[in-house]
Structure formats: structure tokens, C-alpha cells
C-alpha positions in Angstrom: 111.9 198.0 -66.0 110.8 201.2 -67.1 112.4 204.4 -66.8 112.4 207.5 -64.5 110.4 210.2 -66.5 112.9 212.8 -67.9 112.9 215.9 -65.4 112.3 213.7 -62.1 114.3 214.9 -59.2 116.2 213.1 -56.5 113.3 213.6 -54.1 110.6 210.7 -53.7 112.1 209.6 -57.3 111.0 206.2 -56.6 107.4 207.2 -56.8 107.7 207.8 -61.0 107.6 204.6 -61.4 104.0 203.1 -61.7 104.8 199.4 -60.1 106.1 200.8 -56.9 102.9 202.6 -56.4 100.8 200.5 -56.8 102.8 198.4 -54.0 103.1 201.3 -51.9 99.3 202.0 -51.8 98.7 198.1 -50.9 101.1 198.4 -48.2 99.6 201.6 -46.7 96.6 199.8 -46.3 98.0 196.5 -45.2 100.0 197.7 -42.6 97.5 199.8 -41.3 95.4 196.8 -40.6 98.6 195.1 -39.4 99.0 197.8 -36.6 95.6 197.9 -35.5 95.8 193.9 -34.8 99.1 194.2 -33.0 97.1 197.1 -30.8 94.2 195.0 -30.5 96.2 191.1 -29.6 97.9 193.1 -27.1 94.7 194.0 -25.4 92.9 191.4 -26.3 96.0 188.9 -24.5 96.4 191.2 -21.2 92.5 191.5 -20.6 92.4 187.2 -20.4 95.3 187.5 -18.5 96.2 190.3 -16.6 99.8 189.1 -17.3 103.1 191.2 -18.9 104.7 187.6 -19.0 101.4 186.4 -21.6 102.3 189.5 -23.6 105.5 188.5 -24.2 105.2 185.0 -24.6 102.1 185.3 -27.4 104.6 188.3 -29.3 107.2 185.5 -29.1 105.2 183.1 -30.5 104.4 185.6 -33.8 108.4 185.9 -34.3 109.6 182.4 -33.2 108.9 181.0 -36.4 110.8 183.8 -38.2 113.9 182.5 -36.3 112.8 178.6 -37.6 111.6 179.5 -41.0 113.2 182.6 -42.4 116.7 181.4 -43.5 114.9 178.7 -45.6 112.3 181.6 -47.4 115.4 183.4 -48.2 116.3 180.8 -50.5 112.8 180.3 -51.5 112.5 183.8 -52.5 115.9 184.0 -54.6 114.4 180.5 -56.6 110.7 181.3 -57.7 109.3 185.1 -59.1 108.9 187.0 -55.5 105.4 188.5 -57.0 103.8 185.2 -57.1 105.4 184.6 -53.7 103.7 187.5 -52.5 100.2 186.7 -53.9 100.4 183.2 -52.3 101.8 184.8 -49.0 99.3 187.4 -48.4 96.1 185.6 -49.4 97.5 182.8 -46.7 97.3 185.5 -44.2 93.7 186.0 -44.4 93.4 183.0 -43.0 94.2 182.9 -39.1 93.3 186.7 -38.8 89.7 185.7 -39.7 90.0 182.9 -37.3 91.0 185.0 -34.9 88.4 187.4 -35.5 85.1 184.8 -35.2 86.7 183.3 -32.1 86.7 186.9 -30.5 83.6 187.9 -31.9 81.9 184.7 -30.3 83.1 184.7 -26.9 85.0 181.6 -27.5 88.7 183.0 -27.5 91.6 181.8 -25.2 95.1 182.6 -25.1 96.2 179.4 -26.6 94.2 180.6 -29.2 95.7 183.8 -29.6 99.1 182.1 -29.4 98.4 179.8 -32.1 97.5 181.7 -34.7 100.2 184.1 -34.1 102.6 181.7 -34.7 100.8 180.6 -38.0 100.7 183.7 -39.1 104.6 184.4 -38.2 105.2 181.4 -40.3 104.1 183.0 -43.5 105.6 186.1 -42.5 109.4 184.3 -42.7 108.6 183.5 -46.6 106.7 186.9 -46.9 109.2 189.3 -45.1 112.4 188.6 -46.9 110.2 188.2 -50.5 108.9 191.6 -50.2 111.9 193.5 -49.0 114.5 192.0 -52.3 111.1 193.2 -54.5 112.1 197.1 -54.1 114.5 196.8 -56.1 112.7 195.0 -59.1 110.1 198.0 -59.3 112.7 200.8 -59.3 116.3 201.0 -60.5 118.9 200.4 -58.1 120.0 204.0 -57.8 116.7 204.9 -56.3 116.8 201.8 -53.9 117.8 204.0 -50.9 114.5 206.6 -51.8 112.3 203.0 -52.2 113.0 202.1 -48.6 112.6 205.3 -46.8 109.3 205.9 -48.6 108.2 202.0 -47.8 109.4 202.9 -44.4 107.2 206.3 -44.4 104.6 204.4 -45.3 105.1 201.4 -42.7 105.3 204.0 -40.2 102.5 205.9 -41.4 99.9 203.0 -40.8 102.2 202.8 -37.3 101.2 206.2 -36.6 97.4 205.6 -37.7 96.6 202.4 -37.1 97.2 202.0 -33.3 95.0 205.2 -33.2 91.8 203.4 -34.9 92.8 200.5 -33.0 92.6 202.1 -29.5 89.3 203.9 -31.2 87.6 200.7 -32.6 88.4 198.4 -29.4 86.5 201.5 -27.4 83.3 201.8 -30.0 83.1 198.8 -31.6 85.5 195.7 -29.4 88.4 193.9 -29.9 87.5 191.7 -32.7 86.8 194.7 -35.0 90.1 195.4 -35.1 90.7 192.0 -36.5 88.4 191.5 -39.0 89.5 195.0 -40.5 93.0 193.4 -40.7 91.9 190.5 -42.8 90.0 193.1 -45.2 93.1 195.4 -45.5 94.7 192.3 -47.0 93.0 192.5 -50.4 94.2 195.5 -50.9 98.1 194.0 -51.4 96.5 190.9 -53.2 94.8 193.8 -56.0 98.2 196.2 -56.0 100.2 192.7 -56.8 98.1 191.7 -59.6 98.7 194.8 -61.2 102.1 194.6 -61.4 104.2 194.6 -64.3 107.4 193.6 -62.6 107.6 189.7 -61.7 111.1 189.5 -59.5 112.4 186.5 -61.2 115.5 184.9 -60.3 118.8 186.0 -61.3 119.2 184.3 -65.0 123.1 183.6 -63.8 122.0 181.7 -61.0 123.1 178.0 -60.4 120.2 176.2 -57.7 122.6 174.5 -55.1 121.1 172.5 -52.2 119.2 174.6 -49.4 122.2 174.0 -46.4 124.8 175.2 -49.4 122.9 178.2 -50.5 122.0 179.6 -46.9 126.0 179.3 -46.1 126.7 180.9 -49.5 124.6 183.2 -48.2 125.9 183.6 -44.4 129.3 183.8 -46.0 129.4 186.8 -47.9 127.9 189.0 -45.0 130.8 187.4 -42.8 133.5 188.7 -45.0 131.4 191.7 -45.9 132.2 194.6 -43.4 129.7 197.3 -44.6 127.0 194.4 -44.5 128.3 192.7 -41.4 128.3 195.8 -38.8 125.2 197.0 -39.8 123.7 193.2 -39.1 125.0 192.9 -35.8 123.8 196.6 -35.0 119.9 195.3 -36.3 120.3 192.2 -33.4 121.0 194.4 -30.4 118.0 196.6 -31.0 116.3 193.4 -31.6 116.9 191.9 -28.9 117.4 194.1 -26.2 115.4 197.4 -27.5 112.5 196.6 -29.5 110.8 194.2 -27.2 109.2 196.9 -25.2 106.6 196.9 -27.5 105.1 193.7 -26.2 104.7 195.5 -22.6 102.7 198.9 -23.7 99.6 197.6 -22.6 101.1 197.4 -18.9 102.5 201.2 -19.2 99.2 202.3 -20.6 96.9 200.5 -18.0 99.2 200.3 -14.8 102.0 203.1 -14.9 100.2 205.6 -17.4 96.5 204.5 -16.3 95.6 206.1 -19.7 93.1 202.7 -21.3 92.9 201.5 -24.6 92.6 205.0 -26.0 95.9 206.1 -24.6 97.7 202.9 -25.3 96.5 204.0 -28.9 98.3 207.3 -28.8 101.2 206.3 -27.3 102.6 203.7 -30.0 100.8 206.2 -32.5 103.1 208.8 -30.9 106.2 206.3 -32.2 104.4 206.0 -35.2 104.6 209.9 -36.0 108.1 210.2 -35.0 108.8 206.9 -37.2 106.6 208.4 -40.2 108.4 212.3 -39.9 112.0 210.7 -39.4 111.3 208.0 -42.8 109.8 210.5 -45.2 113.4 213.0 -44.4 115.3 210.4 -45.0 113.1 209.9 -48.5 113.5 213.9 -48.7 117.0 214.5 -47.2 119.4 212.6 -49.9 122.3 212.9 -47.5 120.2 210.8 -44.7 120.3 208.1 -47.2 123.1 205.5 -46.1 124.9 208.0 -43.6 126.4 205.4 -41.6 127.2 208.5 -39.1 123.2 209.1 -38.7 122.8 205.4 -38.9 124.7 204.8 -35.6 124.2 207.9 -33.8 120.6 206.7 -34.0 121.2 203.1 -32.2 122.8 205.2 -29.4 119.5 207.6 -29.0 117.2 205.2 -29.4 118.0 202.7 -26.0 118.7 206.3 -24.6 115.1 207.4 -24.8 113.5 204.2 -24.2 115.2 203.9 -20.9 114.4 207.2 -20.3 110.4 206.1 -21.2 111.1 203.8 -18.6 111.1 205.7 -15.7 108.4 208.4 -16.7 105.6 208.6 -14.8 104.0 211.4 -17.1 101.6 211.1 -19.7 102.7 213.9 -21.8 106.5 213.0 -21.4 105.9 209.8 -22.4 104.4 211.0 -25.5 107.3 213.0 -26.5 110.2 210.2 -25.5 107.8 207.6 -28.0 107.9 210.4 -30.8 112.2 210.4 -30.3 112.3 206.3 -29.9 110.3 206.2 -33.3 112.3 209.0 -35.3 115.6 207.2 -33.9 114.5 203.4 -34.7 113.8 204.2 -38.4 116.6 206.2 -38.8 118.9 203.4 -37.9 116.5 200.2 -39.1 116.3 202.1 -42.8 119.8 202.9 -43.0 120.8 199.4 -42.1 118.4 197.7 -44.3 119.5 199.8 -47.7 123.1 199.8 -46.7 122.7 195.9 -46.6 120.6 195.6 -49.8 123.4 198.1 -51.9 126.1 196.0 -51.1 124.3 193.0 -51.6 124.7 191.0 -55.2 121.5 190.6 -57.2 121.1 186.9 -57.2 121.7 186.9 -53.2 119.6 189.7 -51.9 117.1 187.4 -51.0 118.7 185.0 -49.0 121.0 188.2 -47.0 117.9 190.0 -46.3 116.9 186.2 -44.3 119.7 186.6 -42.4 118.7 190.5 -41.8 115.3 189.5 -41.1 116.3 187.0 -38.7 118.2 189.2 -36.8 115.6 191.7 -36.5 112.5 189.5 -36.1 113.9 186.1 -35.6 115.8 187.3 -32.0 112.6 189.1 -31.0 111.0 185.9 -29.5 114.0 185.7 -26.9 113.9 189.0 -26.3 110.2 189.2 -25.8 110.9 186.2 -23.5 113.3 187.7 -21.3 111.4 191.0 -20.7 108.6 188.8 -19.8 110.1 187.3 -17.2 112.1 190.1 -15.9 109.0 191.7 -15.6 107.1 189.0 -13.9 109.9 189.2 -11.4 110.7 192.8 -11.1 108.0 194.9 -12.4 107.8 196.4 -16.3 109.4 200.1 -15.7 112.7 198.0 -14.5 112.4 195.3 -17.3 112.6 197.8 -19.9 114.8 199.9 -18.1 117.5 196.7 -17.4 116.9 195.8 -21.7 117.2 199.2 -23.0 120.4 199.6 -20.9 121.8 196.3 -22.3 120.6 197.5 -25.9 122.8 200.4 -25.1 125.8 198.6 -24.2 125.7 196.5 -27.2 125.4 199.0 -29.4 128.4 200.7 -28.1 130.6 197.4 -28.2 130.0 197.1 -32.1 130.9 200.5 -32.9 134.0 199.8 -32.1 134.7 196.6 -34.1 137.2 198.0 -36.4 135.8 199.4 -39.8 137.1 199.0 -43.5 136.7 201.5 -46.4 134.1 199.9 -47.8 131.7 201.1 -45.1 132.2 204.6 -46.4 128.1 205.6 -46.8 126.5 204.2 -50.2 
């Protein structure tokens, strides 16, 4: 791995080395195209159907298989060299977004369709997901692993801020299947930055291959009996489950409680994107941000706060604002859990504890998306996300309190 270049400061230090920008770049466009897909199924799913319980049935159907598959691509990706991984994973992708994209195009879409390729494409994601997060820390050394995440977050979020906004432009100007076709172009752009890599993420030479069931609960294990990795786990499932499934319903708020259109609906999760994008790239600036767990849990407190505050606004403007706070306060928490989990995890394992992460905070999306669904169905959306963001709340106070040991004391 090659060194920091004498004279590089704490700030953004993971950007001196060559292999994570070259990742980074790919990612900013990726994700971009990843955003404006999510922006445009969403629209796509609730113009056939006129239905919040659709909505949250197809999103479910994009993270069930992360909840099937995930545990087994953690093992997967602690076994082979995570770079080929990603090369296979990504060029896979291009597959059911171009499908996607020609049966939009030619009239021809349904939402089985939809569904269906959602769930294909969640597939590769369970091998992808928990691949590229244990890759940080192959392209930088392990002291700038905090600074890695937060700018891979800035960047995430940074497409989240952008690419709902093109989205919401592109399904106005050009239609819905723009939006998709763009996403399975923004996929080369990975495939190049991987090629140019230097760094191959291959597996821990100490490692001894166990069978799959053995490794997964070698795996579970250690986060059990690892209380700075445990809490921080539990933490990611509540806002999985009961906060982050909101997302699925923003066409409803945009169309029916907002009456704002595609346009606004653009703005709005772009408006989470900004706060998302400002709060990652402090947390990339700010070392003391970096593994606070005091900033880490005040966050999953403000964010079920706002969002049921979100809830109940019937104004455009205001709803703008209480996005921009749910997205500083989700990355603030989601980025401090996920390097807090990869510090204390051990090299040859990271792989298969950042399944389990990804599990919790994917995998338990498909019930929660459920369950807002039909809450929704039943009782309208403002309630449905009012009723999960309360329970997100709940939850998140009930694990604070499960007693803490010294070695959660921040990274």
C-alpha cells in the first residue's frame, strides 16, 4: 500500500492516496445514476399504481434479497480478492437496469416487472455491498479509515443530493426511462476506476477457509461478545426498520400531501441529500466527529425526531428544511456506526461483520418497507410514518441504555 505523502494533514488524508480516488470518482458517478433510478422506480411504480402499499412492496423486493444473500457474500468477500468481486458485481448490474430501461422505453412495463428486476439487482447488491465497504481499508491505511468513510459517505450523499434532482428533471423533459438508461451508463464508470486499481483486497494470508454455516457464526460471534461493535449494530436495525423506510412513500408526500410533482419529489430527497452531503464531508473535516459515539447517538435520537416531525407538515418549505436535518442526522449516525464497526473489526473478518451490518441496515428494510405499506394502505401515509418514526424513536432510546463497557470509548 503506498504511503501518505510527507506533509499531508489529518483533513481529507485519505484522498493522497491515488487508489482511493480513483474509487471515489467511480462512485460519484455510480451513485448518482443509482439515485436517479431510485427517484425514477418510485414514480415509475406509483404512476401504474396509484398505490403507497406497491411502493413499498417493489422497495422490499430490492432489499429482500440482501436479508437472503448478504450473510453468505460476507464470506464470499473475505475468500476471493474484493476488486475482482467488484468488477464481476458491477458489470452484472448493467444487466436488469437496461432491462428495465427498454421495457419502459417501449410501453411494455408492469409492476411485476419493476419488482423483478429489483430483486435481481438486490441480489448482486448482497455480494457487492459488503465487498466494497471491507475495500476502504485496502486503498488507505487503517488510521485514515474513519476520513475514507466520511468522504465515501460525502460522496454517496453527494450523488443523493444531485441525483434525485436530475431525476425529477429528466422524468419531466425527457420520461422515466431516461433516468434508467443513465443508470446503466454511470456503471462503467466503477468498472474503469476498478481496473485501474493497484490494490487487489486479497484475503487475509492467516486465514484458515472453514465451511460457510461455521464462518458466518465465527462471524456473528465476535460482534455478540463485542460491545463497541454490538450497540452500534443494534442502533443500525432500529433506523432500519422503523426510520429509513419513509423513503419508499416520498412519491405520496410529493403528489398527495405536498402536491409539489416529480420536480418537487426531486428536491425534497435532494434536500436530504444536501443535509446528508454537508453533515459527511464535517465529519471528513471535523476529526473529533470521527467515531464520537456521543454525536453518533445523539444523532439516532434527532433523526426519528424530525422525520416524525416531516410527518405532519403540511408545508412545502418546512418540509424542505426537516429533510435537510433527517439527512445531516442519518449520516452522522450511519458513518459513525459503520467505521466504529470496521475499527474494531479484525482484518481477516471485516468482510463477513460488515454482512451482518449490512443486513441489519438493508436486509430489515424489506419488513420495514412492508409494514409502512400496509399501515399506510390502512391509515393514510402522514400517520404511517408518523407511527414508524415514533417506534424508531423508542428503540433507539431502549439500546442506549444497554449497559456500556470501556471499550466503547470513541476510536
Amino acid at each position: 500500500m503506498e504511503s501518505i505523502p510527507t506533509g499531508s494533514g489529518p483533513r481529507f488524508a485519505s484522498l493522497a492516496y491515488r487508489d482511493f480516488r480513483l474509487f471515489l470518482t467511480g462512485q460519484l458517478v455510480s451513485f448518482s445514476g443509482t439515485w436517479m433510478h431510485v427517484t425514477a422506480q418510485g414514480w415509475l411504480v406509483y404512476e401504474l399504481t396509484k398505490s403507497p402499499l406497491h411502493l413499498g412492496v417493489v422497495s422490499a423486493a430490492s432489499s429482500l434479497p440482501i436479508l437472503m444473500f448478504t450473510l453468505l457474500g460476507g464470506v464470499v468477500a473475505d475468500r476471493f480478492g474484493k476488486r475482482r468481486l467488484l468488477l464481476i458485481t458491477q458489470a452484472a448490474s448493467v444487466l436488469p437496469v437496461l432491462a428495465i430501461a427498454v421495457l419502459t422505453s417501449t410501453g411494455h412495463v408492469t409492476v411485476w416487472h419493476v419488482m423483478a428486476m429489483a430483486f435481481i439487482l438486490g441480489s448482486i447488491n448482497s455480494l457487492d455491498i459488503p465487498t466494497r465497504q471491507s475495500f476502504l481499508v485496502e486503498m488507505v491505511e487503517r488510521g485514515n479509515l474513519m476520513n475514507a468513510i466520511a468522504l465515501n459517505s460525502a460522496v454517496f450523499n453527494g450523488a443523493r443530493m444531485v441525483g434525485p434532482v436530475l431525476g425529477g428533471i429528466a422524468i419531466s423533459a425527457l420520461g422515466v426511462a431516461a433516468c434508467f438508461y443513465l443508470n446503466a451508463a454511470s456503471f462503467l464508470a466503477v468498472v474503469l476506476a476498478l481496473a485501474l486499481i493497484r490494490a487487489r483486497g486479497e484475503p487475509h494470508p492467516d486465514r484458515v477457509h472453514a465451511s460457510v454455516r461455521a464462518e458466518i457464526n465465527d462471524g456473528v460471534r465476535f460482534i455478540r461478545h463485542e460491545p463497541a461493535v454490538l450497540r452500534p449494530i443494534l442502533l443500525v436495525s432500529a433506523v432500519s426498520l422503523f426510520g429509513l423506510p419513509f423513503v419508499s412513500l416520498m412519491p405520496v408526500f410529493a403528489e398527495d400531501v405536498l402536491g409539489v410533482g416529480a420536480r418537487g419529489l426531486g428536491y425534497l430527497m435532494g434536500a436530504s441529500g444536501v443535509g446528508a452531503f454537508c453533515s459527511a464531508l464535517a465529519m471528513a473535516y471535523f476529526a473529533g466527529l470521527q467515531g464520537n459515539r456521543r454525536v453518533m447517538l445523539a444523532a439516532s435520537l434527532v433523526f426519528p425526531s424530525a422525520l416524525m416531525l416531516f410527518s405532519q407538515s403540511r408545508s412545502y418549505p418546512l418540509s424542505l428544511v426537516l429533510m435537510f436535518v433527517t439527512g445531516v442526522s442519518v449520516v452522522l449516525f450511519l458513518a459513525g456506526a459503520n467505521g466504529t464497526i470496521q475499527l474494531r473489526s479484525p482484518d481477516g473478518m471485516r468482510g463477513r461483520v460488515m454482512s451482518v451490518y449490512t443486513v441489519v441496515f438493508l436486509g430489515m428494510a424489506p419488513i420495514g418497507q412492508s409494514m409502512i405499506g400496509f399501515v399506510a394502505h390502512a391509515l393514510g401515509t402522514p400517520r404511517a410514518v408518523l407511527l414508524s418514526a415514533g417506534a424508531c424513536l423508542c428503540m433507539s432510546v431502549c439500546v442506549r441504555m444497554i449497559g456500556r463497557g470501556p471499550a466503547e470509548a470513541p476510536a
